[in-house]
C-alpha positions in Angstrom: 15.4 27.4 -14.0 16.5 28.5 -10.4 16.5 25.8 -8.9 16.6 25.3 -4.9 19.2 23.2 -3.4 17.3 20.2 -3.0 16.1 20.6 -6.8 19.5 20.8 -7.8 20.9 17.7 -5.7 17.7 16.0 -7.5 18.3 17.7 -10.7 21.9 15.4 -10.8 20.3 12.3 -10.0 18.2 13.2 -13.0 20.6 13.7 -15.3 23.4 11.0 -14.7 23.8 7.3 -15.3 23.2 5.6 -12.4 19.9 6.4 -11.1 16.3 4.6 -12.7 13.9 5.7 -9.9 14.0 8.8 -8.0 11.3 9.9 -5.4 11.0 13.2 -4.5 9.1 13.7 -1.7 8.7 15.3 1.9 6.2 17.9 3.0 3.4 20.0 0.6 5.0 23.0 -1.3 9.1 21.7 -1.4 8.9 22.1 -5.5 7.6 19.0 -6.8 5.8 19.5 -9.4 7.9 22.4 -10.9 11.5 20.1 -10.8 9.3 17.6 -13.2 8.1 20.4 -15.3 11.6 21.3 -16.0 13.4 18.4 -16.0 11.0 17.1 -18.7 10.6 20.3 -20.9 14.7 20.2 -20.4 14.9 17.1 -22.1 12.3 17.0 -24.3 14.0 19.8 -26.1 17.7 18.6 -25.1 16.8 14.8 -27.3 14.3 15.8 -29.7 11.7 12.8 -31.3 11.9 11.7 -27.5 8.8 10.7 -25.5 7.6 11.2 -21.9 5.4 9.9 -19.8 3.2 12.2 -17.2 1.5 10.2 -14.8 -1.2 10.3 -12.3 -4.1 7.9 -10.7 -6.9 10.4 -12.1 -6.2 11.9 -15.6 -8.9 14.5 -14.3 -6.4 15.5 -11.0 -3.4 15.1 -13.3 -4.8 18.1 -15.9 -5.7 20.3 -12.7 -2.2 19.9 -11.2 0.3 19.3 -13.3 -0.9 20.3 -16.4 -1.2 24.2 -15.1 2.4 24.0 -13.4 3.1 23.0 -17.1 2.1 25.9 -18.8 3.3 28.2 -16.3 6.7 26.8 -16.6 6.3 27.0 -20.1 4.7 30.7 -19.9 7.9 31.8 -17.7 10.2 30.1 -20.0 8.9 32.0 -23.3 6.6 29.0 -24.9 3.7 30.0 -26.9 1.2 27.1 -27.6 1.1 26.9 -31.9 4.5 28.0 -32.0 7.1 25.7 -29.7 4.3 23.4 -28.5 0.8 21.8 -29.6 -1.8 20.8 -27.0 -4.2 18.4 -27.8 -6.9 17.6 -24.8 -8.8 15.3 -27.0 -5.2 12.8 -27.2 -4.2 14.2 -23.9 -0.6 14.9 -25.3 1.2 17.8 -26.0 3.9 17.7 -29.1 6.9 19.7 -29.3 8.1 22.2 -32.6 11.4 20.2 -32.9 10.9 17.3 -35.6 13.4 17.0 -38.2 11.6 18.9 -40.8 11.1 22.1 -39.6 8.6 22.5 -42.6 6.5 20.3 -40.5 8.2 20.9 -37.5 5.9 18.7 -35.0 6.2 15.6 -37.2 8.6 13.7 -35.1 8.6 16.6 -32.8 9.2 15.7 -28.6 5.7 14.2 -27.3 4.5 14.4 -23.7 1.6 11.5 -23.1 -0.9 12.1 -20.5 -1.6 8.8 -18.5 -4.6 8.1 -16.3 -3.1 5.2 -14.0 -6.2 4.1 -12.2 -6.9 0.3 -12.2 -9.9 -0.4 -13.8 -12.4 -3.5 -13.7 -11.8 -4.4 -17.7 -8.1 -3.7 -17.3 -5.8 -4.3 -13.8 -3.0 -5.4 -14.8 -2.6 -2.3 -17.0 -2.6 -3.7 -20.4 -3.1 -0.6 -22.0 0.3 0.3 -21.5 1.3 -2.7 -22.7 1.9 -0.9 -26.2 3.6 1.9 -25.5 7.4 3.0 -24.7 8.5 6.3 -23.4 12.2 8.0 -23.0 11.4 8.4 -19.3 8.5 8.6 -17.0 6.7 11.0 -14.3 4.1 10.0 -11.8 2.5 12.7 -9.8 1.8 12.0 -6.4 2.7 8.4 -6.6 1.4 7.2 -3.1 -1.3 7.1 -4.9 -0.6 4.9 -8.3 -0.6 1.2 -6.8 3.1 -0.2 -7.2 2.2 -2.7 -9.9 1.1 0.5 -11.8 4.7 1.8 -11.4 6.4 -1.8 -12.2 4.3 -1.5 -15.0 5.0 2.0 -16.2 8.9 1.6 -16.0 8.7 -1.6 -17.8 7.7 0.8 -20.7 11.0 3.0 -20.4 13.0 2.2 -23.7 12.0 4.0 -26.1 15.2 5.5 -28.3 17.3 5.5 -24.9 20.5 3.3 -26.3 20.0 5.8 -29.3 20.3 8.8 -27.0 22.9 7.6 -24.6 20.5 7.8 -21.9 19.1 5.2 -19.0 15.2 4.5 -18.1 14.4 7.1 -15.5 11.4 7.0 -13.6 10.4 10.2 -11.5 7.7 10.0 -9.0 6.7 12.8 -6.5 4.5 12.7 -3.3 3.7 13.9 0.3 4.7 11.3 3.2 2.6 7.9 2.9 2.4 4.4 4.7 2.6 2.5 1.4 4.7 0.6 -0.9 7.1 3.8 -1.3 7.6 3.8 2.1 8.8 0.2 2.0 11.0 0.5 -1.1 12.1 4.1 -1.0 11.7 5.8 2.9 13.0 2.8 5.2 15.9 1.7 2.8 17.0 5.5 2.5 16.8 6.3 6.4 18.6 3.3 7.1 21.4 4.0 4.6 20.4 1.2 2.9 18.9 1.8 -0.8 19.8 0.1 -3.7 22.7 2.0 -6.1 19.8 2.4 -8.8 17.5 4.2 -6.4 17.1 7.6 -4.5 15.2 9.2 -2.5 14.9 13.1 -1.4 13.4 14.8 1.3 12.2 17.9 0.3 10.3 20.4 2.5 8.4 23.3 2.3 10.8 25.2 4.5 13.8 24.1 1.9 11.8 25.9 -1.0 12.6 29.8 -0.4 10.3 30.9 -3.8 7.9 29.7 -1.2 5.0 32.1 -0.5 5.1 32.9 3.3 0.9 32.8 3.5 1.5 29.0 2.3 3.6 27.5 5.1 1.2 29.9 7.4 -1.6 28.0 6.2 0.0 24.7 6.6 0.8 25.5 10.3 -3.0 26.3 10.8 -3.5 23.2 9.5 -5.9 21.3 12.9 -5.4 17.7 12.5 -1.8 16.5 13.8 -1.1 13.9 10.9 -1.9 16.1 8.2 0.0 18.6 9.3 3.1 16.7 10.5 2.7 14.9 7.2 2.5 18.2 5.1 4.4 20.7 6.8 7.2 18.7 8.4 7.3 15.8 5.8 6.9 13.3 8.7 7.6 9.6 7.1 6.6 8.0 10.6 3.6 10.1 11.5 1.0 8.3 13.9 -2.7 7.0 13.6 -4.9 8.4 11.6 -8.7 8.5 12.5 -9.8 5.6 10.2 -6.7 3.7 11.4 -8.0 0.4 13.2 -5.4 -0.5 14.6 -3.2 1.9 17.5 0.3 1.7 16.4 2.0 1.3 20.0 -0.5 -1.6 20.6 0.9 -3.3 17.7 4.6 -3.1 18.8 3.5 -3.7 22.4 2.5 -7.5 20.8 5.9 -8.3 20.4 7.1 -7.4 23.7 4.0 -8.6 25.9 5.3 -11.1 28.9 3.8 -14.5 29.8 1.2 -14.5 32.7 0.6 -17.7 34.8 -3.5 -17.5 34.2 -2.9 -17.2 30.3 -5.3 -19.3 28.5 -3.3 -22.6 26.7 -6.0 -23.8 24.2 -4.3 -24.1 20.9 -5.7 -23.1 17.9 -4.2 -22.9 14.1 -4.7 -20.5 11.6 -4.0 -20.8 8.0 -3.8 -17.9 5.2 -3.4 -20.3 1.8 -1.6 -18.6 -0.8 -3.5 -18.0 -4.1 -1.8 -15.9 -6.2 2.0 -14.9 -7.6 3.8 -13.8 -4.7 1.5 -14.5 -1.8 2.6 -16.6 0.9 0.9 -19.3 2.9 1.5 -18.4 6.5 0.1 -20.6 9.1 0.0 -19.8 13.0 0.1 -21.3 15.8 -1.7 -20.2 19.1 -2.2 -20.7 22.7 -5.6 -18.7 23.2 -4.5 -15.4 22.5 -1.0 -15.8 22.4 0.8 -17.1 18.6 3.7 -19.3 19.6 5.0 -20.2 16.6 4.2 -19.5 12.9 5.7 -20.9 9.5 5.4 -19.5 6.0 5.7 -20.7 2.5 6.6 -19.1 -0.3 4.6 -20.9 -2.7 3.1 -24.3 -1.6 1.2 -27.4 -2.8 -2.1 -28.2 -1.0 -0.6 -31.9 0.1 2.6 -29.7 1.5 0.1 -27.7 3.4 -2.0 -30.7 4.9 0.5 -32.3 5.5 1.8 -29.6 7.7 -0.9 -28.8 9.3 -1.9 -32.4 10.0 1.5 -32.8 11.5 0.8 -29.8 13.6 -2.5 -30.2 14.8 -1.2 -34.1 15.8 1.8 -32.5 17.2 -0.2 -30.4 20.0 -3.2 -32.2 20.1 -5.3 -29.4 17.9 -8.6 -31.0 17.4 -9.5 -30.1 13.8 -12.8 -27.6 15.2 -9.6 -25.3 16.4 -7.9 -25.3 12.9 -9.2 -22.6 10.3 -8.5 -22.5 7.3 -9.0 -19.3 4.2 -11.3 -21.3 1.9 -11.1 -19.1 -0.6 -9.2 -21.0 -3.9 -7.1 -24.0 -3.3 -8.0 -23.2 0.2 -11.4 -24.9 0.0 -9.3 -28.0 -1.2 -7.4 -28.2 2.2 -10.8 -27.7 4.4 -12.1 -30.4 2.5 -9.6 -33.0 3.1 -9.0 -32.0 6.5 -12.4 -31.4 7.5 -11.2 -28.1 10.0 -13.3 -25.2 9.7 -13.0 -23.3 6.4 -13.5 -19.3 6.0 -14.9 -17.5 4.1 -14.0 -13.7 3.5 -17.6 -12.6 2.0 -19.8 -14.4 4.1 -22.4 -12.9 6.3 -20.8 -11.8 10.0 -21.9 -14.1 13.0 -25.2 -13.0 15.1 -23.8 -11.9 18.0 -25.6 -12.6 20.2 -23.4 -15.8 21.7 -21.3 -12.3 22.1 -23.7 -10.4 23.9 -24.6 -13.1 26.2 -20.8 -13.9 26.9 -19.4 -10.0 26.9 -22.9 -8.7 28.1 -22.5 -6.5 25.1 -25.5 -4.0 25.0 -26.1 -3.1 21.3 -25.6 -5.4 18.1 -23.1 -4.1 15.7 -24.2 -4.6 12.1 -20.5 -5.9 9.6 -20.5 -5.9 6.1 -19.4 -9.3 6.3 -16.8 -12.2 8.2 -14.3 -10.9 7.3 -14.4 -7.0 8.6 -16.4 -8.6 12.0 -13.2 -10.3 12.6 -11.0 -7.4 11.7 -12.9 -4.8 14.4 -12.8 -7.9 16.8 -8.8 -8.6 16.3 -8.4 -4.3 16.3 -10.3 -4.5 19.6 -7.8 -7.5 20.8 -4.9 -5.7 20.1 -5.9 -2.3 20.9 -6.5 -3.8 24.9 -3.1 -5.8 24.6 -4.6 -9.0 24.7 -3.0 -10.6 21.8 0.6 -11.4 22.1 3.2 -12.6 19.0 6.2 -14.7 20.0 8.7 -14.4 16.8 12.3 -13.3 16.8 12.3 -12.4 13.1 12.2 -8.7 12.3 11.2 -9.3 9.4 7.6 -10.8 10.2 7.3 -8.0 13.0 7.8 -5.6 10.6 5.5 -6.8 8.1 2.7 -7.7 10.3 3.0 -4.2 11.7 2.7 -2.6 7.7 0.0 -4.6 7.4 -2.4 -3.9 10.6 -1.0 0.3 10.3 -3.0 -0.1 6.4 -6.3 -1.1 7.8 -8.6 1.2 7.7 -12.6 2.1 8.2 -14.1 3.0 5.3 -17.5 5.0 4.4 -18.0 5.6 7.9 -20.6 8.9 6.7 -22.2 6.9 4.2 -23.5 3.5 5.8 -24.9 2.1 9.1 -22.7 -1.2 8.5 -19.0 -1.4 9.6 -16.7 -1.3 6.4 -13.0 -1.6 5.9 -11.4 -1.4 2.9 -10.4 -4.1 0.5 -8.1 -6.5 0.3 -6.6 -5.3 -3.0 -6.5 -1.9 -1.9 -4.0 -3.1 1.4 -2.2 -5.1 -1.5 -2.1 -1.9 -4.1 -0.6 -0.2 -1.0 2.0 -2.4 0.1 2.6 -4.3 -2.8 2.1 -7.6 -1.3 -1.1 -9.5 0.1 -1.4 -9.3 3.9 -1.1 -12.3 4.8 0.0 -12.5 8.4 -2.8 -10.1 8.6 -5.1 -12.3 7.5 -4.2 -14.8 9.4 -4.3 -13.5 12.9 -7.8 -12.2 12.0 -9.0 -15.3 11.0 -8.3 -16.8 14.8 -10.8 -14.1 16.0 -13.3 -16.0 14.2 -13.4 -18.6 17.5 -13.7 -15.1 19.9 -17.0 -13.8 17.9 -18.1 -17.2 17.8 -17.2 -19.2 20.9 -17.4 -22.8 21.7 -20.4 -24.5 23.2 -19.1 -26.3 26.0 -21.5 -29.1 27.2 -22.3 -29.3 30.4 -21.4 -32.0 33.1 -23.9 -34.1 34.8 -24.4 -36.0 37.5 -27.7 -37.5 37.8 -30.1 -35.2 36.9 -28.3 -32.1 38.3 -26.7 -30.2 35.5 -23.2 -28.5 36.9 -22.0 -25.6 34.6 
């Protein structure tokens, strides 16, 4: 192995005592994949009967990526397959000559396990795992392994390690991404700020001189900006993409916009229940487009979250048509006792036609459902700075703005209905539910459908 510098400075955190998780990433071609080829043959052969995970959403991707870096590692490095190694694609593992019993020298030989870690329907919580324990662990391009996939995976990491004076290690490689890696590894690391048993290296193509010059040629070619600032100069912070609903400055701008004397003062509350683990319940509060306050619990009753809101709505004189609540699990509990208006995610989107009328919009815009109409209305909102967010906690700016930057259109070639994608998927992302997400798009629900004011009479003469 020749290793490049940023190899070697990732090669030590490899090797020593300190480190569990590593992420290796920056721009395409900075060595990724051929560090973990090494590193693992290395030790495979270094602690002999040991076992390693290689990792990667699609098992299909993973055996047309890192399964031919494999073999050419092992070609350079004088491997011949029936000889130091077996293959077997059926088991999708490949066994090492170094049992024991050099009679039968792969009995208890060094095993690397192939791993598909897609979530599947029959399995999400990745169960199949659940018997298994590895030395150590590598997951190709991780951005794209959801993080409980990961938790999950290095959970596994014991196997023989006391016995071999070694600590779990988990490897994971990938190109810059706006998910949970970001979060854990990227922010923490640029802010001098990650954890002891953590690291994280930037590697880029330009650091990797065994580099082929026609490569990083073809990366500069490379016509859309994010791509290439993402592969070429491993750009962490890269802008919008084109699916992106949301403009990036136009979230920030929320948190800065000023008061205006003609700003609308009807309050409203919003409510995203918690429902699972580690969602919150975040409730806001709002004077027409503008939230003024907002609370969050960690993990609350239903009576706790009545009762707040009852308090509230009394509070400010919130008429309980202005108060919406997610009725979606206990949810439906809380809209039943307090009789405010409930939501629900998967229900059909509102005619708009009350829109047309009011907006004099021109052509009717067909949603998958509630849930994504209010999403492209509350994109809209924010996009034209009409929505304003009065908190001084940097930690809900910064997670309201990781939540809006991850929603995105989806199957926009493939369907006349406006799509965005899932709920889970945002949580596999980020590795939390979006809940103050959720909540300011449920207020948009009064925007696409407006009240009916009545009109006042006098006489017979109807003034509007």
């Amino acid at each position: 192995m020749n290793p490049t510098p940023k190899q070697w400075k990732a090669w030590k955190i490899l090797t020593d005592l300190v480190v569990n998780e590593l992420t290796f990433g920056g721009g395409a071609g900075g060595g990724k994949t051929y560090l973990a080829c090494a590193w693992l043959t290395i030790m495979a052969e270094a602690y002999p009967g040991s076992r390693w995970m290689i990792g990667r959403r699609e098992l299909k991707r993973l055996k047309q990526s890192v399964l031919v870096s494999l073999f050419d590692f092992f070609v350079k490095s004088g491997y011949v397959n029936g000889v130091h190694y077996k293959y077997n694609s059926t088991d999708s593992k490949i066994v090492f000559s170094n049992g024991p019993d050099q009679s039968r020298p792969y009995d208890g030989g060094s095993e690397f396990v192939l791993m598909d870690l897609a979530p599947t329907p029959s399995d999400p919580n990745y169960e199949r795992l659940g018997s298994l324990e590895f030395t150590g662990g590598f997951i190709e391009e991780a951005s794209e392994v959801a993080q409980k996939a990961k938790e999950v995976v290095f959970s596994r990491i014991r196997y023989r390690i006391d016995e071999f004076g070694l600590i779990p290690k988990l490897l994971m490689t990938c190109n810059p991404h706006k998910g949970y890696l970001y979060i854990e590894f990227y922010k923490p690391w640029k802010a001098g700020k990650l954890s002891p048993d953590k690291a994280f290296i930037r590697a880029l193509v330009q650091d990797n001189p065994h580099i082929s010059p026609h490569y990083i040629k073809s990366l500069k070619k490379l016509k859309d900006k994010v791509l290439r600032a993402r592969l070429l100069l491993g750009d962490w912070e890269y802008a919008d993409d084109d699916l992106s609903l949301f403009i990036y400055d136009a979230i920030t701008d929320m948190f800065t916009k000023q008061r205006h004397e003609n700003d609308d003062k009807t309050s409203y509350l919003s409510c995203d229940v918690a429902r699972f683990g580690a969602d919150k319940a975040v409730i806001m509060r709002w004077e027409g487009l503008r939230v003024v306050e907002i609370k969050t619990y960690e993990k609350s009753s239903m009576p706790t979250l009545e009762t707040e809101i009852l308090v509230m709505a009394q509070k400010y004189k919130i008429p309980m048509s202005r108060v919406i609540v997610d009725e979606g699990g206990i949810g439906g509990g809380v809209v039943d006792h307090l009789k405010c208006k409930g939501f629900v995610s998967n229900a059909p989107p509102i005619e708009e036609k009350t829109k047309r009328e009011m907006r004099q919009v021109e052509y009717k815009v067909n949603y998958q459902n509630l849930r994504t109409q209010c999403t492209y209305e509350l994109a809209e909102c924010v996009n034209d700075r009409l929505i304003a967010i009065e908190t001084d906690s940097v930690t809900h700016q910064n997670e309201i703005t990781e939540e809006l930057e991850q929603i995105k259109a989806r199957d926009v070639d493939k369907d006349v209905k406006f799509k965005i994608i899932s709920k889970d998927d945002i949580k596999a992302t980020l590795g939390r539910s979006p809940d103050f997400a959720d909540t300011l798009m449920m207020r948009m629900y009064f925007e696409v459908k407006p009240e009916r004011k009545k009109a006042k009479t006098y006489g017979s003469n109807p003034l509007i």
